[in-house]
N, C-alpha and C positions, 0 to 999 in steps of 0.2 A: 253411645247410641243417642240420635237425635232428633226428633222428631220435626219435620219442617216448620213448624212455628216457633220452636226452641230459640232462645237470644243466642247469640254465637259464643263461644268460649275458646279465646284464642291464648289461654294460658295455659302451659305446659309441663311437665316433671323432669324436674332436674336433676342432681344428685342425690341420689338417696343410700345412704349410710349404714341402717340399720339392716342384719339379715339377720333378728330372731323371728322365728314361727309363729303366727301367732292367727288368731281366725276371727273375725268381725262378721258379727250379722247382725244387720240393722234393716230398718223400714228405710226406701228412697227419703234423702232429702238435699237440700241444697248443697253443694259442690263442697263450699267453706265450711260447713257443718260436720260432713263425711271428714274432710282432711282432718278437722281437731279430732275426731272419733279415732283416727287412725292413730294421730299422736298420741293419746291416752291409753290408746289399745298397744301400740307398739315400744312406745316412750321415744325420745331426741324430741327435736325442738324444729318447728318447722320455718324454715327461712322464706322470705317473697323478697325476688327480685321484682320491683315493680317497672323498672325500665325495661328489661327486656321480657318479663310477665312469667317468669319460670317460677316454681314453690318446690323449693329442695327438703329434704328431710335430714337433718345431721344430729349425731351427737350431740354436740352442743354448736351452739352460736359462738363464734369470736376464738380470738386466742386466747392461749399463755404468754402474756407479753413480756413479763419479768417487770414490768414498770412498778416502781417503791412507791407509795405516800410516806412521807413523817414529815416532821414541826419543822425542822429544821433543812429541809430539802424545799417541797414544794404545796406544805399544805397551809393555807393561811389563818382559816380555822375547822374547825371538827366539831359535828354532834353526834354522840353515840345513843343508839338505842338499844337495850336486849332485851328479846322478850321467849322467855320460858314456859308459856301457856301449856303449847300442844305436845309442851317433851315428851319422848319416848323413850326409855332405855333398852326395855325387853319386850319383844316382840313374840307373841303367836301365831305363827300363819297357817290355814288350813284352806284346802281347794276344795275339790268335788267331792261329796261325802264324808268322810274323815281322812281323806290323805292327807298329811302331814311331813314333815323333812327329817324324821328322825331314822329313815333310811338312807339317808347320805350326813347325815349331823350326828353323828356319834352317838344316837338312841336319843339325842335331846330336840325337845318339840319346838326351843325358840332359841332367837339369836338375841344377843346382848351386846351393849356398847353402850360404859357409861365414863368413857372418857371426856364430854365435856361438863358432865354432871361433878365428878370429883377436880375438875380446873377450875369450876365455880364455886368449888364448896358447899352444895347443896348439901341440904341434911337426906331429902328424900333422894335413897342412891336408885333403887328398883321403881320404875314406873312401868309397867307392864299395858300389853296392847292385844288385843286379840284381834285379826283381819283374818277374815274370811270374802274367800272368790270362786264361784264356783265352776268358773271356767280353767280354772289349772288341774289340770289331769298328769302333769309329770310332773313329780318330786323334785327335780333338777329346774325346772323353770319357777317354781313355787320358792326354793331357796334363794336364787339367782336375784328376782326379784325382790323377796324381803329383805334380803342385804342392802342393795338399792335404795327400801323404801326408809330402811333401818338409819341407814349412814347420811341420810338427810333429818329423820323425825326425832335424834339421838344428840343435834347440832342446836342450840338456840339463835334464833333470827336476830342475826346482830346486823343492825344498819347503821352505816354513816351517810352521811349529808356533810358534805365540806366544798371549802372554795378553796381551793387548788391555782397554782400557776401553772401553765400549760406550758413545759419547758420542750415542746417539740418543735418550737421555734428557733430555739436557741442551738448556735453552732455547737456541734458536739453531741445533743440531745437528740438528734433529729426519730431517734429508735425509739423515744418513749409518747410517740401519736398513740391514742388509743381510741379504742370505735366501742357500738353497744353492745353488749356480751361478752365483751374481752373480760379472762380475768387479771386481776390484780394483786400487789400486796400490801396491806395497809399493817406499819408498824405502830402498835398501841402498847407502847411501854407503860401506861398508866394501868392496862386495863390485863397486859400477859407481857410475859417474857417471852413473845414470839411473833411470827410474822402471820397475819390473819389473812387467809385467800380468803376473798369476796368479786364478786362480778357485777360490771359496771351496768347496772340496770336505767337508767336515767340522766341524763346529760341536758344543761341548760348552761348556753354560754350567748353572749355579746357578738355578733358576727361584725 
């Protein structure tokens, strides 16, 4: 709806990904205000194509490329950071009133996951969390969700910063181009005996 004086709004919706239920009520305000409201409300990550002015709503941004970092391949150097502040292992979720998940969760009131707590060797294994939201009225979306929030708050923020060769130049390589969002695997044999998924959030290169 527009009112004659309204500036024009000639950006459009694009694909949009998510089909959970979910119900927002907010006071009018600016266009780009509502969208993040949706996103927080719905969750996926919301894309702007600015050349042709569409805002799609996906999953996530980028691919699964398959593209490796290690020393020995195409990283030149590596900073690692980990930071265990806001861990969570054990989660309480409760919605509108006292509902709670222990009618679909085997009578237990929280979900747990402290498998990066014991790859770290942390002495404290239980960190427990209490979130309450009172807009969950179904048990099923209340678990759905704290799994979600669990399997992110349960993970410590490990970041790298490296300078990398860009082997998508190179004859043969042409499959490891990578854009922002994509994710990746960064092998940190110093740090695990395994391949660390992380997503390319930042990129600064030399054009």
């Amino acid at each position: 709806f527009r009112e004659p004086t309204d500036p024009l709004f000639d950006w459009t919706i694009g694909n949009v990904e998510i089909t959970r239920r979910r119900t927002l009520r907010s006071e009018w305000s600016d266009v780009l205000s509502l969208l993040h409201a949706i996103q927080a409300e719905w969750g996926g990550e919301l894309l702007f194509d600015t050349k042709n002015k569409v805002v799609h709503l996906v999953e996530q941004i980028g691919r699964s490329t398959g593209v490796t970092f290690r020393y020995d391949k195409n990283i030149k150097t590596m900073e690692r950071t980990i930071d265990t502040y806001d861990l969570v292992t054990r989660i309480y979720p409760t919605g509108k009133g006292e509902l709670d998940i222990t009618t679909i969760n085997n009578g237990v009131k929280y979900l747990e996951n402290t498998t990066w707590v014991d790859k770290l060797g942390l002495r404290r294994r239980i960190i427990p969390y209490k979130w309450k939201d009172d807009r969950y009225t179904i048990p099923q979306n209340l678990y759905d969700d704290s799994m979600k929030m669990l399997e992110v708050m349960s993970k410590p923020r490990i970041k790298y910063v490296a300078s990398i060769m860009d082997l998508s130049f190179v004859k043969g390589h042409e499959h490891e181009v990578i854009e922002l969002g994509d994710t990746v695997v960064v092998e940190d044999n110093e740090l695990f005996d395994e391949r660390v998924i992380n997503r390319v959030l930042r990129r600064k290169y030399d054009v």
